[in-house]
VOGU-731867 format. One line per field, with one value per residue (C-alpha): residue number from 1; residue in one letter; x, y, z. Coordinates in Angstrom, 3 decimals. Layout:
VOGU-731867
num: (NUM | ...)
residuo: (a | ...)
c1: (X | ...)
c2: (Y | ...)
c3: (Z | ...)
end
This chain:
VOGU-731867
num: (1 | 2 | 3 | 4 | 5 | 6 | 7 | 8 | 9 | 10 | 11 | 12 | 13 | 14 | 15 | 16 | 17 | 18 | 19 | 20 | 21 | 22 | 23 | 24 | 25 | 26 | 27 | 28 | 29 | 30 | 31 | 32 | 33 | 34 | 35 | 36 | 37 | 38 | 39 | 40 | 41 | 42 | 43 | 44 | 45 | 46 | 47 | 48 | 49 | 50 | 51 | 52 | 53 | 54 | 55 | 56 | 57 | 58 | 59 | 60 | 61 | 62 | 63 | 64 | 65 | 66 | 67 | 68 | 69 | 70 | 71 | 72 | 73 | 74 | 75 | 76 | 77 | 78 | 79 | 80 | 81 | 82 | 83 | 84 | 85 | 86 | 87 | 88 | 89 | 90 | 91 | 92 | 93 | 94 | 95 | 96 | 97 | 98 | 99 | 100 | 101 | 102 | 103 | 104 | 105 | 106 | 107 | 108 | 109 | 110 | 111 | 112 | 113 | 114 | 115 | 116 | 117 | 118 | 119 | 120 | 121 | 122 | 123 | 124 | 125 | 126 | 127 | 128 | 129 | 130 | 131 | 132 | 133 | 134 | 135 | 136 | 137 | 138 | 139 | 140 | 141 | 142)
residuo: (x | x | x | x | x | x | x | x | x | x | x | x | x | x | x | x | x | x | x | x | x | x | x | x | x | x | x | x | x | x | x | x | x | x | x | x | x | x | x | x | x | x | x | x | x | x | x | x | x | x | x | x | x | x | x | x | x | x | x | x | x | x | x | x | x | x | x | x | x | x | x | x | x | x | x | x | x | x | x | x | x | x | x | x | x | x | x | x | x | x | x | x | x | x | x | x | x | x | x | x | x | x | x | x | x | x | x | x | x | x | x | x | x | x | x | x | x | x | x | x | x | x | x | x | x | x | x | x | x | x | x | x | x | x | x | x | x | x | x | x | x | x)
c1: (-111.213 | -108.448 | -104.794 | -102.493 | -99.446 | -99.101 | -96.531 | -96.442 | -95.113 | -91.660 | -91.301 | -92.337 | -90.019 | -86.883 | -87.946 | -87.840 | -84.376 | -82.496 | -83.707 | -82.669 | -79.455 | -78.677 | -79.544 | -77.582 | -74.979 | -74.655 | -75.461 | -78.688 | -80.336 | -83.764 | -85.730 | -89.142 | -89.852 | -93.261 | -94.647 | -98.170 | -100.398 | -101.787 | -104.643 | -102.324 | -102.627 | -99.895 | -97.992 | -94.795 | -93.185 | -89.718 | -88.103 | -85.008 | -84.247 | -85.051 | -87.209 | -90.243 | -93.857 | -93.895 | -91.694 | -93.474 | -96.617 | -95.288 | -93.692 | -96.898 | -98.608 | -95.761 | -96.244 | -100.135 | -100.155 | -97.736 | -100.006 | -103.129 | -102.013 | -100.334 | -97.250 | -93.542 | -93.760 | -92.169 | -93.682 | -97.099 | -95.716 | -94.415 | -97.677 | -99.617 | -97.461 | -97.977 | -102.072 | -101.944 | -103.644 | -103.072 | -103.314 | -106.872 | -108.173 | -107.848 | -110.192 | -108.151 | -106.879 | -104.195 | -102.929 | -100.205 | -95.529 | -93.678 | -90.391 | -89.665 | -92.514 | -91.644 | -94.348 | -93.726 | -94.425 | -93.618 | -90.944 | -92.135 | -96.154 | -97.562 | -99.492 | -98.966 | -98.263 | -97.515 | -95.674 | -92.510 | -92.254 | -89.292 | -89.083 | -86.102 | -84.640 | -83.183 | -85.283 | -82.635 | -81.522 | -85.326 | -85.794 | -82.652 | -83.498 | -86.974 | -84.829 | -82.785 | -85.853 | -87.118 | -84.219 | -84.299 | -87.463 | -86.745 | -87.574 | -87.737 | -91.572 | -93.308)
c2: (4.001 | 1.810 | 2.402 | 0.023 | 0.421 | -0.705 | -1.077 | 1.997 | 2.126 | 3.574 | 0.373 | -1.928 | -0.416 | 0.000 | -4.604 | -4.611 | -2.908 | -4.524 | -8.125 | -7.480 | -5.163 | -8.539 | -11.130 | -8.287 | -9.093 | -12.888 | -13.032 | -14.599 | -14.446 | -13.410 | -12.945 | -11.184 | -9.529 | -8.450 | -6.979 | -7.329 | -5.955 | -7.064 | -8.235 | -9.638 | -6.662 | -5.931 | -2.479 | -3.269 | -4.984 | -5.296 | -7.746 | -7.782 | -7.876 | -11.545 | -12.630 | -15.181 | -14.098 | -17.473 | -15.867 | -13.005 | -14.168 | -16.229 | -13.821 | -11.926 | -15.024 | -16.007 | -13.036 | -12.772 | -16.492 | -15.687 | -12.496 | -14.656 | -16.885 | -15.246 | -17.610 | -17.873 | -20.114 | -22.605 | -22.981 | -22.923 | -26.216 | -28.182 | -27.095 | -28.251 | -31.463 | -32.126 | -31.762 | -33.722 | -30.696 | -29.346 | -25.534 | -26.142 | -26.898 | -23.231 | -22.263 | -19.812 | -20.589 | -18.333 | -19.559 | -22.200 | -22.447 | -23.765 | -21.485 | -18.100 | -15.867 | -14.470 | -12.085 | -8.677 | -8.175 | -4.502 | -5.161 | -6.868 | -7.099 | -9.900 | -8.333 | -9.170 | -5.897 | -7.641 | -9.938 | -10.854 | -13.002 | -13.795 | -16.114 | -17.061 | -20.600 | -21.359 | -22.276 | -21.467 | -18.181 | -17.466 | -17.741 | -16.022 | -13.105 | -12.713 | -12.762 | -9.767 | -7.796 | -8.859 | -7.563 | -4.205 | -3.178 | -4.547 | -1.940 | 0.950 | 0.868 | 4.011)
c3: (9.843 | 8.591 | 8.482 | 6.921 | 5.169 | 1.376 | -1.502 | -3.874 | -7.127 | -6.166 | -3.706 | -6.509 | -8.942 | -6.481 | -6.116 | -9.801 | -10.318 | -7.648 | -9.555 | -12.950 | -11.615 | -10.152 | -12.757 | -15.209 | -12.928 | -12.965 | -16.632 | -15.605 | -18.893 | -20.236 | -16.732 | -16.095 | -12.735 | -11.859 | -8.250 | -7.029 | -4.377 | -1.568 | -4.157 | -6.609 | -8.893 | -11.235 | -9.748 | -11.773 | -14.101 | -16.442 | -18.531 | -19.914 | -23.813 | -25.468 | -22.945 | -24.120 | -23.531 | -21.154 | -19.228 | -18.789 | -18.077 | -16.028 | -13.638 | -13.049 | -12.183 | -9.615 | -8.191 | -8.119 | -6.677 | -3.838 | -3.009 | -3.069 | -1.013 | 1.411 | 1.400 | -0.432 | -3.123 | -2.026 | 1.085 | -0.743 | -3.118 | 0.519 | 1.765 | -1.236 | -1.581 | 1.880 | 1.997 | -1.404 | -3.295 | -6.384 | -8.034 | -9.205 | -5.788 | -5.098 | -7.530 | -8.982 | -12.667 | -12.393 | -8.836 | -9.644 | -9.836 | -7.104 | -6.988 | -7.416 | -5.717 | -2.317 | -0.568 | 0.888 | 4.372 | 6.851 | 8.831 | 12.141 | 10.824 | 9.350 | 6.812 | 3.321 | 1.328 | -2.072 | -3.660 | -5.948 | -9.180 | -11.299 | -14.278 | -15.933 | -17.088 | -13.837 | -10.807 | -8.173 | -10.128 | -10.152 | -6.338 | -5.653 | -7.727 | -5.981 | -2.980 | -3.771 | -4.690 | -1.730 | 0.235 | -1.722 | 0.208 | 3.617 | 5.964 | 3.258 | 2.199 | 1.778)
end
């Protein structure tokens, strides 16, 4: 039998309120935050008022690429940049962005659990925000 931890619902909403308490905070803008699974499966999701369907879409997909492949964001792009590939040679059309997706890990495993996307106008606010999701479930998963 298997035994291995996962994100629930309460840990991917607790991610999502800690981003848009803090984007709410630094007047941030219309943002989108979505969590994923361990399979890139959509557990949660919020936006704040005015915010483009882009940007939601968007969001989710961060999220579901950092899930899929294991990998921040932007580590996936250096990596990508470095082996001279692109999204498409994943073979995933809805792998793909460069900033903005963290994954979630256990504290001290290195199992994926799930993952983090946030879209906004600003790629540094949009990284940062994933970031303080992230930090919002650091050592408190169910």
């Amino acid at each position: 039998m298997y035994d291995r931890q996962v994100m629930d619902v309460e840990d991917a909403l607790r991610a999502v309120d800690a981003a848009l308490d803090a984007a709410s905070a630094e007047s941030a803008g219309p943002v989108a935050v979505a969590v994923v699974d361990d399979n890139g499966d959509l557990v949660a999701f919020a936006r704040t008022d005015g915010t483009p369907i882009f940007q939601r879409k968007h969001a989710i997909r961060k999220a579901y690429t950092a899930s899929r492949v294991g990998a921040d964001l932007n580590e996936f792009a250096a990596e990508r940049s470095q082996r001279g590939l692109s999204a498409a040679d994943f073979g995933d059309g809805f792998v793909g962005a460069a900033h903005g997706g963290v994954i979630v890990r256990v504290a001290g495993q290195s199992t994926v659990v799930g993952a983090i996307g946030v879209q906004g106008f600003d790629r540094e606010i949009d990284e940062r925000l994933a970031r303080v999701a992230l930090a919002a479930l650091q050592g408190g998963l169910s």
